[in-house]
N, C-alpha and C positions, 0 to 999 in steps of 0.2 A: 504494500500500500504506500502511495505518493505522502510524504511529507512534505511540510512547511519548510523553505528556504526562501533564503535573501536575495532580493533580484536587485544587479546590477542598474545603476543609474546616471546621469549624466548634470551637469550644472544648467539648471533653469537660467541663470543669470548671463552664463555663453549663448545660449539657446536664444534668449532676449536679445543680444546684440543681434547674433544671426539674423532674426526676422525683423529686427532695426534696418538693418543694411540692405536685406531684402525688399525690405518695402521702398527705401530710397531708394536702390536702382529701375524697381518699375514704374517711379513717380519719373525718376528722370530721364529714362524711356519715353515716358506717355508727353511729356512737357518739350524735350529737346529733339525726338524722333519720331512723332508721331506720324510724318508723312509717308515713314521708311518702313517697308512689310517688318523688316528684321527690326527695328527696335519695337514695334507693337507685340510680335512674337516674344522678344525680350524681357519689355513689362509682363506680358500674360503668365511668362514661366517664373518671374521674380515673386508674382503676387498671389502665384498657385502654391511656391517653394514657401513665402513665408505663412501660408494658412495651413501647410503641411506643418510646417515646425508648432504653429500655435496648440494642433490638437493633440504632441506628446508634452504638452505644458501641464502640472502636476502640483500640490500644494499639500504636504501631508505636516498636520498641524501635531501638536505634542498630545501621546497617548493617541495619539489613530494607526492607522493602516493603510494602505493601497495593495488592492490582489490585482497582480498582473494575469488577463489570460489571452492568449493570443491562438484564434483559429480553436478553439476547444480544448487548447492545452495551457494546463498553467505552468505560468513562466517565473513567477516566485511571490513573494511579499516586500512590501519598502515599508520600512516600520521608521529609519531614520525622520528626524522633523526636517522640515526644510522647504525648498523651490527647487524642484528636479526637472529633467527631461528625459521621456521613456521611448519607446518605440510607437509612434502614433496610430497603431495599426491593432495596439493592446486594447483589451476590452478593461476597465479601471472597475474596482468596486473598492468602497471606501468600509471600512469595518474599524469601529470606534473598539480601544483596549482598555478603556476608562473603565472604574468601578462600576455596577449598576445596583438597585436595590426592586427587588419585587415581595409586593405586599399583598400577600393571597387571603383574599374572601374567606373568614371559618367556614367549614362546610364540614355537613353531618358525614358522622362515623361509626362505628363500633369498636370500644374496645376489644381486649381480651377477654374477658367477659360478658362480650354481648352486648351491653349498655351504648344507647346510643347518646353520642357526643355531638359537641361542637367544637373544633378544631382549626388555628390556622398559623400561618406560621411567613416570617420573614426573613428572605436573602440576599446574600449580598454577593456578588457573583462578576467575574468579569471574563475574557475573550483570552485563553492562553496561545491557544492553535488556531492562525487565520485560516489555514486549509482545509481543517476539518469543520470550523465553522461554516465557511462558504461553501463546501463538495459535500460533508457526508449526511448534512441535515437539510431540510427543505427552508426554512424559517428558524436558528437557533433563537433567538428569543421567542419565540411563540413554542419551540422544544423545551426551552427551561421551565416555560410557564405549563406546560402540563406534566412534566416531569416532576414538576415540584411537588403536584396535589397528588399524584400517583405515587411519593414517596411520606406525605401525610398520611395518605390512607396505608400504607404500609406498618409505618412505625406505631400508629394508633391501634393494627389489630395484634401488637408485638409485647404491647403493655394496658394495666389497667390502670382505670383513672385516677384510684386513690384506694389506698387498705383500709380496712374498716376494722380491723382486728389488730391490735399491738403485736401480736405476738406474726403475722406475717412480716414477712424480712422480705419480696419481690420489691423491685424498680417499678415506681408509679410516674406514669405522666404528669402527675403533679407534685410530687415530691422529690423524683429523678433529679433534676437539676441538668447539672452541665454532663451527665451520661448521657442521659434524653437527647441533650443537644447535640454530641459527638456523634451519637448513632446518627442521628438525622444529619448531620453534615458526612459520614461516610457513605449512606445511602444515596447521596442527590451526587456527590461524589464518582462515585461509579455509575451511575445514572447517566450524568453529563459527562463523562469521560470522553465517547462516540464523538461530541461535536466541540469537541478542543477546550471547555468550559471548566476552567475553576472555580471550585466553589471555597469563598472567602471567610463564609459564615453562613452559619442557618441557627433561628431559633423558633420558637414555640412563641406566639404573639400574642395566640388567644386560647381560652379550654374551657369550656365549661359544658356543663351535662344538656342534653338537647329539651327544649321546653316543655315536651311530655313525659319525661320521668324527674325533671329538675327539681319538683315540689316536694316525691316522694324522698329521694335521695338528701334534701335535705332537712327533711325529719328523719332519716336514715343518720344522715350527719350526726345530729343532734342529739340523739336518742344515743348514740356512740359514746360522744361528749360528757355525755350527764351518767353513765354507766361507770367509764373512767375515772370521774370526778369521785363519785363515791365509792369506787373502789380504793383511793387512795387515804378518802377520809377514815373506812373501814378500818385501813393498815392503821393511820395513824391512832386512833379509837381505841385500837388493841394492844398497840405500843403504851399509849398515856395508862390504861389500864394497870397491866404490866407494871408498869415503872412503880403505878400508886402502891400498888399490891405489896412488892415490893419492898420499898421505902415501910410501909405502916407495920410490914412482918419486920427486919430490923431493928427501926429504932423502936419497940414495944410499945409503941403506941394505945395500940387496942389488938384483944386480942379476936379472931372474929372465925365462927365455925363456920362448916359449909355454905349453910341456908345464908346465913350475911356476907359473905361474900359475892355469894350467886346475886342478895340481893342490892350490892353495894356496884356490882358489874353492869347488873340490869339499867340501873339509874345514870350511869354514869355513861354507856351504852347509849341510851337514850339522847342525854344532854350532847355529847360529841357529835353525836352523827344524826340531828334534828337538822332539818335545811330551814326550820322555823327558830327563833329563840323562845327559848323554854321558860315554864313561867314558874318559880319556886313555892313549894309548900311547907310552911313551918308545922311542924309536928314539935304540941307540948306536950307529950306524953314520952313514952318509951318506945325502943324501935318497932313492939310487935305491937303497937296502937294504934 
């Protein structure tokens, strides 16, 4: 397979004189000779040579390209900046090597799980290979741009949106981070490889659950949340417990048989792990009153 090379070039600025002087000789032909068959032919072929020279006139600005092809074959790339002169007979196509960024519409998916999502995602991508840009793809930026959602939809059925259990340890699209994103840039990576295209970055722009499970999922959320929460109050509850217990066996305090213990736990149980604040009872009697 043909690669990308540097095609030879010539000084616009010589080329400029040339059709300078070109053009004066058929003015002064047409002005000083015009009665004479030979200087009318003269001017004709001065003013023909310098409109030949004008059409290998060439201008390849900073971070562009010029693909030379000539007759169906390509003749190279001019990536140099500058004021050139080519063979007038090339066919020119200009291919920009500048950064570009494309910002892809979220569009519905399904995780790993089935779940449908909302997904999009942002890159940043520029032109490595003029060759393979121009020959091996029909339209590369209109390539990158389906390329990219066909590598969204990829990575979205590769992970799920988010664990719902602490105790899963999987890469979430919402939690992933910068894995999430490396995968996604080695995908569109190999993807656009075919059409000369580095890819500079890719991230994840947008995510979220798609608007008919959105409601459940986040009382799904929530209900998680509030499980959690009181599991840890629980832990702590047993811990303070613990400690009281503890401490009151020790320094001899009090000393207290089963049933007051069970029912010293129960109250104290209660008090820690209310999501209400508790409202106290004075008891002027004895404990069993």
């Amino acid at each position: 397979m043909e690669k990308e090379k540097v095609s030879s070039t010539y000084s616009g600025y010589m080329s400029l004189l040339l059709f300078i002087a070109l053009l004066g000789l058929g003015i002064i032909g047409i002005v000083f000779y015009r009665e004479s068959v030979t200087g009318i032919v003269f001017s004709i072929l001065s003013f023909a040579c310098a409109l030949f020279i004008t059409m290998g006139l060439i201008v390849v600005n900073p971070n562009e390209s010029m693909v030379l092809v000539l007759f169906g074959e390509y003749k190279g790339t001019v990536k140099s900046n500058g004021f050139f002169w080519v063979n007038p007979f090339y066919v020119k196509k200009k291919i920009s090597l500048r950064a570009r960024n494309l910002n892809r519409e979220p569009i519905k998916v399904n995780d790993k799980l089935g779940n449908p999502i909302m997904i999009g995602c942002v890159l940043v991508w520029r032109v490595r290979d003029t060759f393979k840009a121009a020959f091996e793809v029909d339209d590369f930026a209109h390539f990158v741009d389906i390329q990219s959602e066909s590598a969204t939809r990829k990575l979205a059925g590769h992970y799920a949106y988010d664990n719902f259990d602490d105790e899963q340890k999987e890469i979430t699209l919402r939690a992933g981070g910068e894995e999430v994103h490396l995968a996604l840039e080695h995908e569109l990576s190999e993807r656009l490889a075919m059409a000369g295209i580095e890819v500079m970055e890719a991230r994840i722009s947008y995510l979220a659950y798609a608007s008919e499970i959105a409601g459940a999922m986040l009382r799904r959320q929530q209900a998680t949340a509030v499980v959690a929460a009181r599991t840890k109050i629980v832990e702590g509850a047993v811990s303070m417990v613990e400690l009281a217990l503890d401490h009151l066996s020790k320094k001899h305090i009090i000393e207290l048989d089963e049933d007051k213990k069970a029912t010293m736990i129960s109250n104290l149980m209660v008090v820690l792990c209310s999501d209400k604040d508790t409202t106290p009872v004075v008891n002027t009697g004895t404990l069993h009153q």
